[in-house]
C-alpha positions as CSV (number, residue, x, y, z in Angstrom):
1,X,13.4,-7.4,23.1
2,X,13.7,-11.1,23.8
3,X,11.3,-13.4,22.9
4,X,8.1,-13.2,25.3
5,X,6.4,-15.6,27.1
6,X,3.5,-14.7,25.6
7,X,4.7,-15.3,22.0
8,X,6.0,-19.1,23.0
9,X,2.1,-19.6,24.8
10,X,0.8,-19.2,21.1
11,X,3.4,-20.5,19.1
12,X,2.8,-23.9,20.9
13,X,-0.6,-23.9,22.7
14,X,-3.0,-21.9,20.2
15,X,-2.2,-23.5,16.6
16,X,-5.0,-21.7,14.6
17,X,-4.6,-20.9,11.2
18,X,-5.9,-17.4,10.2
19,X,-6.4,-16.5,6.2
20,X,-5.8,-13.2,6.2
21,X,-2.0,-11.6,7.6
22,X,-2.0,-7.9,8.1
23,X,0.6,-5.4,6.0
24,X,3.9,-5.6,7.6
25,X,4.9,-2.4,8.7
26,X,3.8,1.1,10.2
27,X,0.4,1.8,10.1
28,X,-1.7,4.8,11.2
29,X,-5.4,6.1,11.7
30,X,-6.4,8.1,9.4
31,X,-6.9,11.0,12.0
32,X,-3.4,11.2,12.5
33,X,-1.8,14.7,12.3
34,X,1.6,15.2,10.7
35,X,3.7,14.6,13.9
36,X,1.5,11.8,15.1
37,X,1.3,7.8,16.5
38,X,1.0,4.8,14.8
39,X,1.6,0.8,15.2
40,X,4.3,-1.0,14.0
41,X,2.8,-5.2,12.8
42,X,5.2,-7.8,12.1
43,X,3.8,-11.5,11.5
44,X,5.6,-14.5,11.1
45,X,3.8,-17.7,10.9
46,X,0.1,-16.9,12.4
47,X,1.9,-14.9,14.8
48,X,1.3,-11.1,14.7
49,X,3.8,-9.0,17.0
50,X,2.8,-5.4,17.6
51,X,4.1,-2.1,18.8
52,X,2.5,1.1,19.3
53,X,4.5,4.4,19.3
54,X,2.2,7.2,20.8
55,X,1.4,9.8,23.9
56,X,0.6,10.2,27.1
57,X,-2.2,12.0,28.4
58,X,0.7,14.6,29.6
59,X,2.2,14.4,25.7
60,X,5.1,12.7,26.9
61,X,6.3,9.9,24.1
62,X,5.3,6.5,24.9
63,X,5.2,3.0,23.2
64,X,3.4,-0.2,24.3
65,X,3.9,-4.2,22.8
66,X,1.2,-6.9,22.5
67,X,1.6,-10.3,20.8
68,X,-1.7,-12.6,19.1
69,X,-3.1,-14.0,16.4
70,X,-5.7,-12.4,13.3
71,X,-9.1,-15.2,13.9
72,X,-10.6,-16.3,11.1
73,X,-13.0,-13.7,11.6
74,X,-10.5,-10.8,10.6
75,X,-10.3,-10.2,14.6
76,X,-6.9,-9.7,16.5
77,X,-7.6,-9.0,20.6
78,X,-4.6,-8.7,22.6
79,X,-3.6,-6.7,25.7
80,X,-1.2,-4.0,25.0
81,X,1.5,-4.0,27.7
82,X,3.7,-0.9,28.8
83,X,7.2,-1.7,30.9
84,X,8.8,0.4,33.9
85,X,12.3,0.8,35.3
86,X,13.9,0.2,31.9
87,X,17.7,1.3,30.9
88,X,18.4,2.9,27.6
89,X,19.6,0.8,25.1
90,X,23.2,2.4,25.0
91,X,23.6,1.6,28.6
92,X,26.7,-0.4,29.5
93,X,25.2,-4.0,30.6
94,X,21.2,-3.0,30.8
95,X,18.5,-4.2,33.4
96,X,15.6,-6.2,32.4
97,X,12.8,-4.1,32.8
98,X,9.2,-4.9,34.4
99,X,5.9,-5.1,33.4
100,X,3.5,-2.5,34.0
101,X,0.4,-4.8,36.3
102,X,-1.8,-2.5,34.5
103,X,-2.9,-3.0,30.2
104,X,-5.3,-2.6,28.1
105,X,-6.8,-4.1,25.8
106,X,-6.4,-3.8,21.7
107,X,-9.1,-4.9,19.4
108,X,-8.0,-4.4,15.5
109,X,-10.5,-5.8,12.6
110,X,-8.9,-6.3,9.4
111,X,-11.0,-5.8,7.0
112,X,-8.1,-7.2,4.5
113,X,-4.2,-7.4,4.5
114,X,-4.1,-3.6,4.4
115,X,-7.5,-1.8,5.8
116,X,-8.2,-2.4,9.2
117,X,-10.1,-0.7,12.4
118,X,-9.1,-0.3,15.8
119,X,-10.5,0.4,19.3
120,X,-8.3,0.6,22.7
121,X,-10.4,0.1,25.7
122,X,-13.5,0.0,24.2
123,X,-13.0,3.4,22.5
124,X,-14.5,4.7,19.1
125,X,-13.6,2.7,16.3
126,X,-10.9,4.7,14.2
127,X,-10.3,3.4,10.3
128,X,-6.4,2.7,10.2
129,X,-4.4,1.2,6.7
130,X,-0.1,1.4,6.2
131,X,1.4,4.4,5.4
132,X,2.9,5.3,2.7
133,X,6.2,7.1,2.4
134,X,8.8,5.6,-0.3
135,X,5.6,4.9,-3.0
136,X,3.9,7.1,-4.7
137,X,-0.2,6.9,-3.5
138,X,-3.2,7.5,-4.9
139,X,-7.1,7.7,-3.3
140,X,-9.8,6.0,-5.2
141,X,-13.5,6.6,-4.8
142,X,-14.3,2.7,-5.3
143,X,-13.0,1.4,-1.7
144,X,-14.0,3.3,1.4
145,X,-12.4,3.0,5.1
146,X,-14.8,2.0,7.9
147,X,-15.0,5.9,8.6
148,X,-15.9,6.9,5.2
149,X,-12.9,8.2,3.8
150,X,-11.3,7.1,0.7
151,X,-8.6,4.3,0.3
152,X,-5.1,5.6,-0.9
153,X,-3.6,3.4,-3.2
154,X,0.1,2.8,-3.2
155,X,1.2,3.0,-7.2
156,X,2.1,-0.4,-8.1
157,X,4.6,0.7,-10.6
158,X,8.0,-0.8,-10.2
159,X,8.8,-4.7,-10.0
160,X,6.9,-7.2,-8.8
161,X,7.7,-11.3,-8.0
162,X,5.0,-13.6,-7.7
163,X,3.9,-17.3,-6.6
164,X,1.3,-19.5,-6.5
165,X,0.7,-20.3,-2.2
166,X,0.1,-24.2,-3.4
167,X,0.9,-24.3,-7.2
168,X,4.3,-23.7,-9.0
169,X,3.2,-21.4,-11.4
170,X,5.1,-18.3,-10.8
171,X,5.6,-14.4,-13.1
172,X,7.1,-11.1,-12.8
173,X,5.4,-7.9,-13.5
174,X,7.3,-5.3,-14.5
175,X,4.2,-2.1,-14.5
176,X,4.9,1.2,-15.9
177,X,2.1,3.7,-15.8
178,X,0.0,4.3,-19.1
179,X,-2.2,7.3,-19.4
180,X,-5.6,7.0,-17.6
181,X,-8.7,6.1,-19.6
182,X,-12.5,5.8,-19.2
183,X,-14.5,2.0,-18.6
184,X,-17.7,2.1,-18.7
185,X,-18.8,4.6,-16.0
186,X,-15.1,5.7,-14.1
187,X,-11.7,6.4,-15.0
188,X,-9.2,3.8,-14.3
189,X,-5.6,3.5,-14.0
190,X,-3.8,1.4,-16.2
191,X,-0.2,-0.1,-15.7
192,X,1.2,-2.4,-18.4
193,X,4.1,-5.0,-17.7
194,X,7.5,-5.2,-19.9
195,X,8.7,-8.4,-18.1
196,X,9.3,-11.4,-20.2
197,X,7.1,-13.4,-18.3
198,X,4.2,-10.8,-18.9
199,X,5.3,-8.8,-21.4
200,X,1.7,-6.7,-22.5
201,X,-0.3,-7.9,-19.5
202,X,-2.4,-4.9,-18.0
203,X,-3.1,-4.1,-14.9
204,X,-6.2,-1.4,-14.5
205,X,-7.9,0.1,-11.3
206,X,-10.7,1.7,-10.6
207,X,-9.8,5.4,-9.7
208,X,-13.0,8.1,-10.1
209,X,-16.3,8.5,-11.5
210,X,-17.2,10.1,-14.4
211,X,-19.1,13.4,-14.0
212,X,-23.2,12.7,-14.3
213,X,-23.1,9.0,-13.8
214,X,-24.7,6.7,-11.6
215,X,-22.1,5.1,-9.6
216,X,-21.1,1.4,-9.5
217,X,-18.3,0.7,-7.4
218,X,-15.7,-1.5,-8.4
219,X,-13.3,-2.3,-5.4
220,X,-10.5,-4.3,-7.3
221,X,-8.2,-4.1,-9.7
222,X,-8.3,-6.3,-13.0
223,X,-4.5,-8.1,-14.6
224,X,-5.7,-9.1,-17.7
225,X,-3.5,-12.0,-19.2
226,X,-5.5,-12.8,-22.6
227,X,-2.6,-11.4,-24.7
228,X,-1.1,-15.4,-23.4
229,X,-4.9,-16.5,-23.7
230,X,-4.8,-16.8,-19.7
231,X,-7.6,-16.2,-17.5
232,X,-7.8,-13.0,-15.6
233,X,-6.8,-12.4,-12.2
234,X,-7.9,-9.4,-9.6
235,X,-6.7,-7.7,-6.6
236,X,-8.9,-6.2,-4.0
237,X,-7.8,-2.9,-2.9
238,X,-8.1,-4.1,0.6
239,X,-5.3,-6.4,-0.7
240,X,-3.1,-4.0,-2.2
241,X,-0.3,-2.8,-0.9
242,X,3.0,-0.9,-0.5
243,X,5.2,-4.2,-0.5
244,X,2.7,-7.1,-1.2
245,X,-0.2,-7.5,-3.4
246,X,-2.4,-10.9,-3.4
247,X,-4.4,-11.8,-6.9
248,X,-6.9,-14.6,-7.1
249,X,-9.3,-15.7,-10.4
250,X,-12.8,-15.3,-10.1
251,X,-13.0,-18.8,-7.7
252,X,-10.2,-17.2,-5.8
253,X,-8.8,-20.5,-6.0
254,X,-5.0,-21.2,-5.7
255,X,-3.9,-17.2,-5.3
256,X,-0.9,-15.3,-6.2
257,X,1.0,-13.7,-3.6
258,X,3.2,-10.9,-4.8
259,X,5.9,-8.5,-3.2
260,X,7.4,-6.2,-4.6
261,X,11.5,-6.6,-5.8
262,X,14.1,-3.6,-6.1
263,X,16.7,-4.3,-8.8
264,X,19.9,-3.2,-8.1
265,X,23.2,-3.9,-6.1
266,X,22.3,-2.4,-2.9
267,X,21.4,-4.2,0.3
268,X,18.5,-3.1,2.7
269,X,17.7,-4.1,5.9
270,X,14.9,-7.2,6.7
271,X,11.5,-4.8,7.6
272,X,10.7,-5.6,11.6
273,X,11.9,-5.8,15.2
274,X,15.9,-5.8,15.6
275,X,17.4,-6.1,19.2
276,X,20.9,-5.9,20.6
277,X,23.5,-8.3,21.6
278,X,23.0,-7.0,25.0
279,X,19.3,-6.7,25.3
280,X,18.2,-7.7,28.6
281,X,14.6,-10.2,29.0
282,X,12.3,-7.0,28.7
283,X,14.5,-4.2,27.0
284,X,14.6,-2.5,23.8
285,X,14.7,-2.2,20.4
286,X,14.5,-0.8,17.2
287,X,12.2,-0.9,14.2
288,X,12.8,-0.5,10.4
289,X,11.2,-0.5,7.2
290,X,12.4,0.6,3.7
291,X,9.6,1.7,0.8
292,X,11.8,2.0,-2.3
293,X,14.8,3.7,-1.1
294,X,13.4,5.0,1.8
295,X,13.8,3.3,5.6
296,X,12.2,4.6,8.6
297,X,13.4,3.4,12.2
298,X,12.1,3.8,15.1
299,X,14.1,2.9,18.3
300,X,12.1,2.0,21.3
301,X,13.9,2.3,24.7
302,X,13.7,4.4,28.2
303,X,14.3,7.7,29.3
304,X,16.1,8.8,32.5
305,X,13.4,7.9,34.6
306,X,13.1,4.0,33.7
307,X,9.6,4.9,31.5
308,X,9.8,4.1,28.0
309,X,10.2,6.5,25.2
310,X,11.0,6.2,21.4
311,X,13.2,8.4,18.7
312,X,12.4,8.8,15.1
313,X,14.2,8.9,12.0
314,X,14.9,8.4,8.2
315,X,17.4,8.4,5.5
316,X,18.5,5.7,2.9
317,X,21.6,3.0,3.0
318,X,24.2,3.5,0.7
319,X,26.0,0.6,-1.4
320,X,28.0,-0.2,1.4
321,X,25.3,-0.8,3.6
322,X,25.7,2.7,5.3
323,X,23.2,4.6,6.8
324,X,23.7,8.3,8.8
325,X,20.8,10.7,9.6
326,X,19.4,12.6,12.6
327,X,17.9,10.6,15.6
328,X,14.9,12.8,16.6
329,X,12.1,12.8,19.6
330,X,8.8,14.4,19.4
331,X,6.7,15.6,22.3
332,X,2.9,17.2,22.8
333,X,1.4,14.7,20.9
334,X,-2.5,12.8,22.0
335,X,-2.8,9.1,22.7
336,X,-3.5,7.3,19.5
337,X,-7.1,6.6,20.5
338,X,-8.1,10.5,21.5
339,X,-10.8,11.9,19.3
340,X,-9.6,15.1,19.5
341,X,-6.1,14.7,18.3
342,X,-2.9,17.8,18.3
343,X,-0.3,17.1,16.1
344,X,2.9,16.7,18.2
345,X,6.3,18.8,18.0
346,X,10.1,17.7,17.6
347,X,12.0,18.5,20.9
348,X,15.3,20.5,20.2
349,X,17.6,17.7,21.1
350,X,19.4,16.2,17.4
351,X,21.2,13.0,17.8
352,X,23.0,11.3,15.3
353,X,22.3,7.5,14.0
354,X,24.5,5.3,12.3
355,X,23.5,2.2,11.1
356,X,26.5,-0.2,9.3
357,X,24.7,-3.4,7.5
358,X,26.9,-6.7,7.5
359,X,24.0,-8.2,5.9
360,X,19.9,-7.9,5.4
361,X,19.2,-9.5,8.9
362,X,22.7,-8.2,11.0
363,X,23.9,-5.0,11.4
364,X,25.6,-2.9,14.3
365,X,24.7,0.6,15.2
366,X,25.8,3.6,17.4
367,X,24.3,6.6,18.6
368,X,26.5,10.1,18.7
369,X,29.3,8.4,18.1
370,X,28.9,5.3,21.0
371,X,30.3,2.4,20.5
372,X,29.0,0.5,18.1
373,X,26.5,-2.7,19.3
374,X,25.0,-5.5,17.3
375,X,22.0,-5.5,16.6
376,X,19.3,-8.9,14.4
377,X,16.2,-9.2,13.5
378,X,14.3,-11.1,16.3
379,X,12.7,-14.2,15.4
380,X,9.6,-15.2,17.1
381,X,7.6,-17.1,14.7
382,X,9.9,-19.4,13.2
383,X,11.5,-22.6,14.8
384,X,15.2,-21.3,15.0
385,X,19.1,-23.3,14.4
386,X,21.7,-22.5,15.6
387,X,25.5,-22.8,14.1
388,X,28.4,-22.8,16.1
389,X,30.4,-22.2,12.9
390,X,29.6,-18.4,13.1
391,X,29.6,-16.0,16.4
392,X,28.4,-12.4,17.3
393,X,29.8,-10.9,20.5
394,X,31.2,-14.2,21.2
395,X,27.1,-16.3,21.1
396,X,26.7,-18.6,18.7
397,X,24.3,-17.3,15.8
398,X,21.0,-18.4,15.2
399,X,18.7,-18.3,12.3
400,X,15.4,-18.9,11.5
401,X,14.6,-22.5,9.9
402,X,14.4,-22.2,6.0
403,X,11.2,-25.1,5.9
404,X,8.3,-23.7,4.6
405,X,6.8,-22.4,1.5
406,X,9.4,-19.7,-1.1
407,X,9.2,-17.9,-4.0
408,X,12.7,-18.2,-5.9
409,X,14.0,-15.4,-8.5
410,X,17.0,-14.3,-9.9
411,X,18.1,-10.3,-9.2
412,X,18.7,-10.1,-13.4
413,X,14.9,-11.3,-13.2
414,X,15.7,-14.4,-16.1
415,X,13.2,-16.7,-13.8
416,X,11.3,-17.2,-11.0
417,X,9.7,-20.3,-9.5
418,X,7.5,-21.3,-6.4
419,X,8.3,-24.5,-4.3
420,X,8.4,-25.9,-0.7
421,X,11.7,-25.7,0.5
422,X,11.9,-29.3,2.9
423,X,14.7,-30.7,5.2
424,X,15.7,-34.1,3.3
425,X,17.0,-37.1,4.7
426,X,20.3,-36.7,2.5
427,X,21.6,-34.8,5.4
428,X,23.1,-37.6,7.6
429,X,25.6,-38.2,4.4
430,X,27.5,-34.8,5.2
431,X,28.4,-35.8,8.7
432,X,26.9,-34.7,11.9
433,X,25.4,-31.8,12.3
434,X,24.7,-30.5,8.7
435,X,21.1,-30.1,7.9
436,X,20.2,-30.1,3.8
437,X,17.1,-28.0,2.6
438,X,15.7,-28.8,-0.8
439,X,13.4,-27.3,-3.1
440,X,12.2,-28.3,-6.2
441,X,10.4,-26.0,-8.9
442,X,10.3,-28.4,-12.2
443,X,10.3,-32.1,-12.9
444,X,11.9,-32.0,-16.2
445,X,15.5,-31.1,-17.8
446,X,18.5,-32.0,-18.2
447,X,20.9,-34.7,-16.3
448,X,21.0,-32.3,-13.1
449,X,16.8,-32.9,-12.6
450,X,15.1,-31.7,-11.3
451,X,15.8,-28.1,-11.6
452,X,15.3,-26.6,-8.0
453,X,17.5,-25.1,-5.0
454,X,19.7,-26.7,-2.1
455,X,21.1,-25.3,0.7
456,X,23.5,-27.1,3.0
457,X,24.1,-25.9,6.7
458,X,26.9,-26.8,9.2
459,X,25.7,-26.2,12.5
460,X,28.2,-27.9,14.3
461,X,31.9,-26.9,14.9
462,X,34.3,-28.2,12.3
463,X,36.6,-25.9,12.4
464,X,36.1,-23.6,9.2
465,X,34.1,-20.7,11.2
466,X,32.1,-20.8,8.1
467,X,29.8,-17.9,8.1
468,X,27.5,-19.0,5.3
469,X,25.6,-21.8,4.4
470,X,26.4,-23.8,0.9
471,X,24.3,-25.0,-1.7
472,X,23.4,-24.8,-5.3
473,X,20.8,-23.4,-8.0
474,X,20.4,-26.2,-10.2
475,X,19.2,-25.7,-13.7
476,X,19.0,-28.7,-16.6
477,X,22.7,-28.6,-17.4
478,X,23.5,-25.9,-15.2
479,X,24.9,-25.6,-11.8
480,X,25.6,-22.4,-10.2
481,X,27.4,-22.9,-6.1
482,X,25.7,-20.6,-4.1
483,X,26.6,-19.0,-0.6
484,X,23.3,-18.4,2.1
485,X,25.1,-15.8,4.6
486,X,23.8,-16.6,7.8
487,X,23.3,-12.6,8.0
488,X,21.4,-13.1,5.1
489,X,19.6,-15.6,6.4
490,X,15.9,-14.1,7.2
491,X,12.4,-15.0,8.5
492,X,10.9,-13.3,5.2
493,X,13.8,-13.5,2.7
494,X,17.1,-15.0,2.2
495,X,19.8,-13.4,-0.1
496,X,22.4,-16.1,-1.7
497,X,25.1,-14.6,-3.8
498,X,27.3,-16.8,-5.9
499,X,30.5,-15.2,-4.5
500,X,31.3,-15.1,-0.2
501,X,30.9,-11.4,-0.3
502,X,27.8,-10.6,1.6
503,X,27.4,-7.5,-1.0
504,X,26.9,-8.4,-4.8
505,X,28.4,-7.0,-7.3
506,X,29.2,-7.2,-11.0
507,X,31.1,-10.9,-10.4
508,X,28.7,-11.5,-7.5
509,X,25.5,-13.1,-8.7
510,X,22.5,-11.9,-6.7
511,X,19.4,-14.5,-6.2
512,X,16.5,-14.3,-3.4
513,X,13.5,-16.4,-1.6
514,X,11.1,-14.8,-0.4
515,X,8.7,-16.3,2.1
516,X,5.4,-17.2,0.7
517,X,3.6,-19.2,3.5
C-alpha cells in the first residue's frame, strides 16, 4: 500500500519523540485460539504502522490499517480503518480502493517494547505481547501480563549484536544455555557468552520460585560483566524479546540496544510491509517476518466482492533466496476484541506461494503459478533517495536515506562498532548527484584514520546502470571496497558484500548495519 496521508500528517506535523518502540512484528492477545487474529506493528522513526488480521462478526476474514505514534506515556490511539471495492493483488492493472466512512478507534498501552494492552472501541482491556514461533519460549512467574498471566520468554540463546544508542562502545553475545540453578529464593536461567568480546559473561533470569518460599519478584534479567571488571547491566522482561533486547546499568543511563544476528550465508527478507510495483493508492500488500529460520507472510488483499481478506502462510528461504509453501485462508474465526473467542478453521482452497529474493528489501512473487510481480519494503518513516542508476518495472528505485544512528558488524563476528552514519560535505567532489555517507567508530590507528564506514551513492544517470552503492570499511591499515545493493539497501538494515553479488559467499565478504535510532 502506498504511503498514506495520514503517515505524511505525522511525519511532518506531529514531531514527538516517544522512548519506548513496540516489538516489530506479529503480535497477539493472549486469548487467542490456535487459528486466531493478531496485529502486525512496524515503526520506523517515531512512526508506528499497524495492521490487524482478524474476523467478522459473520467469521468472514478481515484486516484493518492505522498509522500513529507510542506518547511518552506508553499510549498509541489511532483509528483503525477498513477499505471497500478493492481488486486482488494479482489483478492485471488494480483499482485504488476506498475508504470505509466508518472506523474505530485502537487504544494499545505498552507497558514496554514487548508487553502491551489493547482495547477497540472502548472494549475490555485484553493483555497482548509478540508471538513467538522460530524461538524457543519460556514463561516466568516474575513478570505478569495486565490480565494475570505469565510472560513467555523468548530463549535468548543464539547471537546477539549490540550498541550503545549515544556511546560507541559496542559487544557481541554469543549465549548458550547452562543448566538452571537456585538464587536466593527462585530458580533462574543462566546463559553464558563464547564471543570474544564477552567471552564468560552471564546472562541469568529469573524463571520460578522455590517450593515454600516467600516470593520476591525479580522482573529482569542480570549480564554480569565482572569477569572484564565491568559494571553489570540488566534487561527487563518487558524489554526482552524475539529479535531485540535493550540493557541499561542501574542509572539506565546510555543503554544497549541489541538484535539478534543469524550467521550464515543465507539471505532473509527485511521484517514489515512489502507492496507491488503495481499497487494502486489504497491496495495491498503483504507482510513478513522470519524468527530464526522461520518466515511467516501474510498477504492482505480483496476478495471477489471488493472487501478485503488476507491468506496465511510459512516456510523458510533457501540459499538462493527461494521460498515455496502453501498460501492458505481461514474462516469462522471472532473479532479480535470478542470475549468469547472460537478458534477459526482453514477453508479447503490450497494455493501455492513463491517468493524469489533479489535482495533483503526486493523480491518478486507469484501465486499458482501467475506471473511473477515485484514486490519492496515500503518506506514510510524514513526521508527516501532516489537513483536513476537502477530501475524496477521500468521506475526509478528508491531507498531509504542511510542518516541516522547504526550498529556495524562483520558476518565472521571479528568486530562491531556503534556510530552515526552522516551525509558529508565531501560529496560535491564526485560530481553531481552523488551523495557520500560517513561513519566513524574510532579516532585512533593507522594512516587510513579513523577507522569507520563510507558509502558513496550515484543517484543521478551516468550511464553505468549501477545497481549498488560504493564505499569502503576502513580499518588502521586496512581497506576493504565494499558494495551497498540498493536491494539491500533497508530502513532497519543494510547488507554490503565485498563482491557485486547480492548473495555472499565463501569469496564474498558479508558485513551489516543495523539501525539503532
Amino acid at each position: 500500500m502506498k504511503l498514506l496521508l495520514a503517515i505524511l500528517l505525522l511525519a511532518f506535523f506531529n514531531l514527538a519523540h516517544s522512548a519506548l518502540k513496540p516489538a516489530d512484528g506479529f503480535w497477539r492477545s493472549t486469548d487467542d485460539p490456535d487459528i486466531g487474529s493478531g496485529f502486525v506493528l512496524l515503526t520506523q522513526g517515531d512512526i508506528t504502522l499497524l495492521s490487524v488480521y482478524t474476523y467478522s462478526a459473520e467469521g468472514q476474514p478481515k484486516w484493518y490499517i492505522a498509522a500513529g505514534q507510542v506518547d511518552e506515556n506508553g499510549l498509541f490511539s489511532a483509528e483503525l480503518r477498513e477499505n471497500m471495492n478493492g481488486s486482488y493483488i494479482l489483478s492485471e492493472n488494480p483499482q485504488s480502493a476506498e475508504f470505509s466512512a466508518d472506523f474505530r478507534q485502537l487504544e494499545i498501552y505498552f507497558e514496554g517494547s514487548e508487553t502491551a494492552r489493547f482495547s477497540i472501541d472502548g472494549s475490555e482491556n485484553k493483555s497482548m505481547q509478540p508471538l513467538t514461533f522460530g524461538h524457543a519460549f519460556w514463561p516466568t512467574e516474575h513478570h505478569n501480563l495486565y490480565d494475570g498471566s505469565s510472560y513467555s520468554v523468548p530463549d535468548p540463546v543464539g547471537n546477539w549484536a549490540f550498541g550503545q544508542l549515544t556511546g560507541q562502545e559496542s559487544f557481541i553475545l554469543s549465549l548458550a544455555a547452562d543448566a538452571s540453578t537456585s538464587e536466593g529464593v527462585f530458580i533462574q536461567r543462566t546463559y553464558t557468552s563464547t564471543h570474544g568480546s564477552s567471552a564468560g559473561w552471564v546472562l541469568s533470569c529469573p524463571y520460578q520460585f522455590l517450593p515454600n518460599t516467600l516470593p520476591a519478584a525479580q522482573s529482569f534479567c542480570v549480564l554480569d560483566r565482572s569477569v572484564d571488571e565491568l559494571p553489570s547491566l540488566k534487561v527487563d522482561f518487558a524489554e526482552l524479546g524475539n529479535e531485540a533486547m535493550v540493557l541499561k546499568t542501574d542509572q539506565d543511563d546510555n543503554p544497549f540496544l541489541g538484535k539478534r544476528i543469524n550467521y550464515g550465508n543465507t539471505l532473509k527478507p527485511s521484517d514489515g510491509h512489502w507492496r507491488a510495483e503495481d499497487d494502486p493508492e489504497v491496495g495491498s500488500g503483504l507482510v513478513m517476518t522470519t524468527q530464526g529460520d522461520i518466515t511467516v507472510v501474510v498477504i492482505y488483499s480483496y476478495d471477489e466482492q471488493g472487501l478485503p481478506s488476507w491468506e496465511i502462510a510459512s516456510g523458510s528461504f533457501d540459499a538462493s533466496g527461494l521460498f515455496q509453501t502453501t498460501l492458505r485462508s481461514a474462516s469462522g474465526g471472532s473479532p479480535i476484541e470478542s470475549d468469547s473467542k472460537v478458534t477459526a478453521a482453514f477453508t479447503a482452497v490450497e494455493k501455492s506461494l513463491t517468493i524469489q529474493l533479489l535482495g533483503t528489501e526486493l523480491a518478486t512473487f507469484s501465486i499458482d503459478g501467475s506471473a511473477p510481480k515485484h514486490i519492496q519494503t515500503i518506506n514510510f518513516g524514513r526521508p527516501s533517495l532516489k537513483t536513476e542508476n537502477y530501475q524496477v518495472a521500468g521506475t526509478d528505485y528508491e531507498f531509504p536515506s542511510p542518516q541516522g544512528r547504526w550498529l556495524f558488524y562483520t558476518r565472521g563476528n571479528e568486530l562491531s562498532s556503534a556510530m552515526n552514519l552522516d551525509l558529508t560535505s565531501e560529496a560535491s567532489d564526485f560530481g553531481p548527484g552523488v551523495l557520500q555517507f560517513e561513519g566513524v567508530f574510532n579516532t585512533s590507528g593507522g594512516y587510513l584514520t579513523p577507522y569507520g564506514v563510507r558509502l558513496i551513492c550515484q543517484l543521478a544517470f551516468d550511464g553505468s546502470s549501477r545497481d549498488f552503492c560504493g564505499g569502503a570499511y576502513l580499518g588502521g591499515d586496512y581497506m576493504q571496497s565494499l558494495h551497498a545493493k540498493y536491494s539491500n539497501f533497508g530502513h532497519k538494515k543494510i547488507t554490503l558484500t565485498s563482491g557485486e553479488e547480492p548473495f555472499p559467499n565463501e569469496e564474498n565478504h558479508y558485513y551489516e548495519l543495523i539501525r539503532l535510532d
